[in-house]
C-alpha positions, 0 to 999 in steps of 0.5 A, spaced: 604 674 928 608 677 935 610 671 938 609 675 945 601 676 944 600 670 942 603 666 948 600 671 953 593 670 950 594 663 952 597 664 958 592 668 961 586 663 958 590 658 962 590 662 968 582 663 967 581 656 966 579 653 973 580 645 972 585 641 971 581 638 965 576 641 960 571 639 956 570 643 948 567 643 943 570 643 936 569 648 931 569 648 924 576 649 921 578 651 914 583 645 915 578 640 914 576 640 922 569 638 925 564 642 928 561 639 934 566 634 937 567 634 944 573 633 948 577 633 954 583 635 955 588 638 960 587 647 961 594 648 956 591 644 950 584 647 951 587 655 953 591 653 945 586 651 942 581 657 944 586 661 942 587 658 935 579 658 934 579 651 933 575 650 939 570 653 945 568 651 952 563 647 952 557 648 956 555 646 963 550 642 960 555 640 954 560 638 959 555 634 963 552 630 957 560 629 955 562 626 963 556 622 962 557 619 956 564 618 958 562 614 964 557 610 961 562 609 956 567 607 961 561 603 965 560 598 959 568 598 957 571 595 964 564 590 963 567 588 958 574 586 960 569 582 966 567 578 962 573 576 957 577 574 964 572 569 966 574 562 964 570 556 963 572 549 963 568 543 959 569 536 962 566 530 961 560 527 964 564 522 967 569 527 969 563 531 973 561 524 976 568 524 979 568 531 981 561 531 985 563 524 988 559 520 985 559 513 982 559 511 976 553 508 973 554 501 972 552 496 966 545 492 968 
C-alpha cells in the first residue's frame, strides 16, 4: 500500500465533505463490523472510514431521521436529569401545621 495515495485519498474526502460533522452508516467489515449503525463524527474520521470502507455517507433522509432521533434522545435525557434534581422534603403534619400558621389542634 503506498502511503502517498492512501493520505491523498483522505485528504481529498475531507475537502469534499462540507460540514464540520457527519452522519455514516457502517458497512459490513470482514472484522466483525455491523452494517447499518449510523454515527456522527467529525469530517477527518468520516473521510478515513469511507476510505477504509468501513462506512458511507448517510443519506438526507438517513441524517435526518439519525439528527431526530439524536434530538429526541437528548430531549428525554436532560428531562431526566430535571427530575433527578428536584428535591422533596417530608415532614410531619405538626411541622406543616407550623409552617402554615396554624395552631395545633387542641384536646377536648
Amino acid at each position: 500500500m503506498d502511503l502517498q495515495v492512501y493520505f491523498k485519498k483522505i485528504r481529498a474526502m475531507e475537502e469534499s465533505l462540507k460540514d464540520p460533522s457527519v452522519v455514516l452508516v457502517s458497512l459490513e467489515t470482514p472484522d466483525g463490523g455491523r452494517q447499518g449503525v449510523r454515527t456522527e463524527v467529525p469530517r477527518r474520521i468520516a473521510a478515513r472510514m469511507i476510505v477504509e470502507g468501513g462506512a458511507r455517507l448517510a443519506t438526507a433522509e438517513e441524517a435526518r431521521e439519525f439528527q431526530e432521533k439524536k434530538a429526541e434522545a437528548k430531549r428525554q435525557a436532560d428531562q431526566l436529569a430535571a427530575a433527578s434534581r428536584m428535591q422533596f422534603t417530608v415532614i410531619s403534619p405538626t411541622e406543616l401545621r407550623k409552617l402554615k400558621g396554624v395552631a395545633p389542634a387542641g384536646k377536648e
